[in-house]
N, C-alpha and C positions, 0 to 999 in steps of 0.2 A: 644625561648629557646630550646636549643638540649641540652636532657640529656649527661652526661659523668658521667662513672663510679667514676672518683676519682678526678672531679671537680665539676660542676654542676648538682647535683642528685635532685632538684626539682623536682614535689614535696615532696620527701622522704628528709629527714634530720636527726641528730638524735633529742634526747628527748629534747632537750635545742634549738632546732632552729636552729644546727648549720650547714654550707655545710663543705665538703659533709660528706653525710649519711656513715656511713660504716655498711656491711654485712658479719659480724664475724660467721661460721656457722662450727662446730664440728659432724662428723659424729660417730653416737652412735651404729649402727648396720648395717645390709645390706644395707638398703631402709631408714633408719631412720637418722634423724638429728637434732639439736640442736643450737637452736641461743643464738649466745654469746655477741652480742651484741647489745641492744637494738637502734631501731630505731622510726620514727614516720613519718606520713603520712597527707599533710598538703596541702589539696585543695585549690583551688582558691573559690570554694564556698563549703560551707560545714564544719563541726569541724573536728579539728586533731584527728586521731587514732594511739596511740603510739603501736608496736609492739614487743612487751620481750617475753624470755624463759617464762616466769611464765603464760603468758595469752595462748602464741601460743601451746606448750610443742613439742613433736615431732612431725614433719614432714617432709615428700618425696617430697618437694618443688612443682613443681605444678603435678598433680596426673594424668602422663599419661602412658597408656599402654603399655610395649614394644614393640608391638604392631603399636601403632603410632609414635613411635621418627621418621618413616619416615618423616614426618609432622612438630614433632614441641619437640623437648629434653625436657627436667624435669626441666632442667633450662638453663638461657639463659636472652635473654634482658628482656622477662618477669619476671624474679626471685622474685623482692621485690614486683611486684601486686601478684606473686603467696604466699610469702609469709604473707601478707596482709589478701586476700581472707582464706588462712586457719585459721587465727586468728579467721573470721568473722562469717566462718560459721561451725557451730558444729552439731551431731546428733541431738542433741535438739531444735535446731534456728527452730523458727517459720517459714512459709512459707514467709511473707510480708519482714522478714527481710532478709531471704535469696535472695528476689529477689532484693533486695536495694546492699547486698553484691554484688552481682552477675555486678549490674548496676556498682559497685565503683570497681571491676575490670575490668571491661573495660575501665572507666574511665581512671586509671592509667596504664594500656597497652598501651594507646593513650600517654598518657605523657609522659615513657619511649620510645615511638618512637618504639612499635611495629609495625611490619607490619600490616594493616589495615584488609585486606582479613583473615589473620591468628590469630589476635587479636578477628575478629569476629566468627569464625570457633570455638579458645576457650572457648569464650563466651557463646559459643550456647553448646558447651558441661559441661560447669555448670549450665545454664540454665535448658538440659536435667534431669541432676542431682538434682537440686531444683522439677520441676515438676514432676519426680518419687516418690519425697519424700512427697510433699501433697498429700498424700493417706486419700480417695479412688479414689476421684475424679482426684487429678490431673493424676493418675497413670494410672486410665483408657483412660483419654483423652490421654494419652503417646502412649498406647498400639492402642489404634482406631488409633493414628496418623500414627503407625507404619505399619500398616495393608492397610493403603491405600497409605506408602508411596512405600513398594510393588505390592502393586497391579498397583500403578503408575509407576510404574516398567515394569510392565509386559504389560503393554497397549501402553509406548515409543518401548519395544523391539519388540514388534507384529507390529506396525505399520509403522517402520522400515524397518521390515522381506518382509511385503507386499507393502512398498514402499508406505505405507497409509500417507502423512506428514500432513494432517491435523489431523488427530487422534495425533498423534505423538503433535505437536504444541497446540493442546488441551489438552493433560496429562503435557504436560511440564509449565503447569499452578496450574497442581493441588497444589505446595504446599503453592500459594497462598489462595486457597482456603480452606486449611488445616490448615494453621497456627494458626487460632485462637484457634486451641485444646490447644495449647500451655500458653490460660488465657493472663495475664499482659505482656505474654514473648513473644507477637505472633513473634516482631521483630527476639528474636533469633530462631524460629520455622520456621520463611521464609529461614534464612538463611541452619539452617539446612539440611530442604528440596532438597536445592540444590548443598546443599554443600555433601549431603550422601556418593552418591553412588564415589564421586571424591574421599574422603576420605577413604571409608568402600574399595574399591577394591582393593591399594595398601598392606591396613592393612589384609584382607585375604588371601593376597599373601606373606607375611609375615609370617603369622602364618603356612600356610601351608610348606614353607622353613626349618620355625625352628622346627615342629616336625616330616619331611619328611626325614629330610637331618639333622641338627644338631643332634638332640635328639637321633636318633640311631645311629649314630658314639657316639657320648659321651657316652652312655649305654656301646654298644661295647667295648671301650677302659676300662670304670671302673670294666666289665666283666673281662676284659684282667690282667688287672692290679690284681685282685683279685687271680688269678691264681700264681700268687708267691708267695712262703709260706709266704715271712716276710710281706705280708700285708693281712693274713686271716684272721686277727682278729683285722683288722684297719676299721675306717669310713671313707669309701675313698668318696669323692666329685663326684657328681654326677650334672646328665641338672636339672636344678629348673625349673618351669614351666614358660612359658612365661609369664604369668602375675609379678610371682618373677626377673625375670632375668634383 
């Protein structure tokens, strides 16, 4: 089975069983949006989950940084597991079922004929997400994780530096060893681990762009612009912050 958008959309269909699914979606404000027509999601094992305006309410289809669109857009072949996933999991979902959510997006990222490496990489960043959110425990086991996935950091870059490759070959283990901070998720915790620093360098190179270089020319210009009298007393648009943009 190879999904297609506006033929074969197994497993998604809509509410009546029918192919294909359609993904009717109205944008209500910046970042925000509106499904207008209902769908439903229909495993090979497992109960259907239909997905309507009324259960899901607003959403920024899958919730990533701008920051990362190097990586992976907001939407894309993943859309209807992103849209899924936010029906599934709310501030209040318990941990056990967030991690079920979490499992039933990846799930259907495989279905949709996501990419496998990048399917897992999202994965592991809702995963993060869940495990921050069982507080105390899970959020400390986050933070210990994080703490030695720099200092594993710094033990690859040192032994590197001194041409040490066994030290080097022995940290490059660590997040094997680490992932079980991760609880039920250790699989997406391994992946994490390795997937970090491939991930986190491009996106702080990113951020550094946009508020080195965009952000003060756009400042500058709305400065500029300010300076004619028929827009002194206008709200002239200005850089949103990178998390808005």
């Amino acid at each position: 089975m190879t999904f297609t958008w506006m033929g074969d959309t197994r497993p998604f269909s809509d509410e009546q069983g029918n192919l294909p699914a359609r993904f009717v979606i109205e944008q209500v404000d910046d970042n925000g949006f509106r499904l207008r027509a209902s769908f439903a999601y229909r495993p090979v094992d497992g109960e259907a989950v239909a997905v309507s305006d009324d259960a899901l309410g607003v959403t920024d289809f899958a919730s990533i940084p701008s920051y990362m669109t190097w990586f992976v857009n907001r939407t894309g072949r993943h859309t209807p597991a992103a849209l899924l996933h936010d029906q599934l999991v709310r501030a209040d979902t318990a941990t056990p079922d967030r991690v079920n959510a979490d499992r039933t997006f990846l799930t259907a990222m495989d279905a949709l004929g996501v990419p496998p490496v990048r399917g897992r990489v999202m994965w592991s960043a809702t995963a993060l997400a869940t495990r921050v959110s069982a507080r105390p425990w899970g959020l400390i086991c986050i933070i210990v994780w994080a703490l030695c996935a720099f200092a594993g950091t710094w033990v690859v870059v040192d032994g590197i530096t001194n041409q040490n490759w066994g030290q080097v070959a022995v940290a490059l283990l660590g997040p094997l060893v680490t992932c079980p901070l991760w609880g039920r998720q250790y699989w997406a915790g391994l992946v994490a681990g390795y997937a970090l620093w491939g991930v986190a360098v491009p996106a702080l190179t990113a951020i550094g762009a946009y508020y080195l270089i965009y952000w003060p020319i756009e400042q500058i210009v709305r400065l500029g612009r300010k300076l004619i009298p028929a827009n002194r007393h206008e709200q002239l648009p200005g850089p949103s912050t990178y998390k808005a943009a």
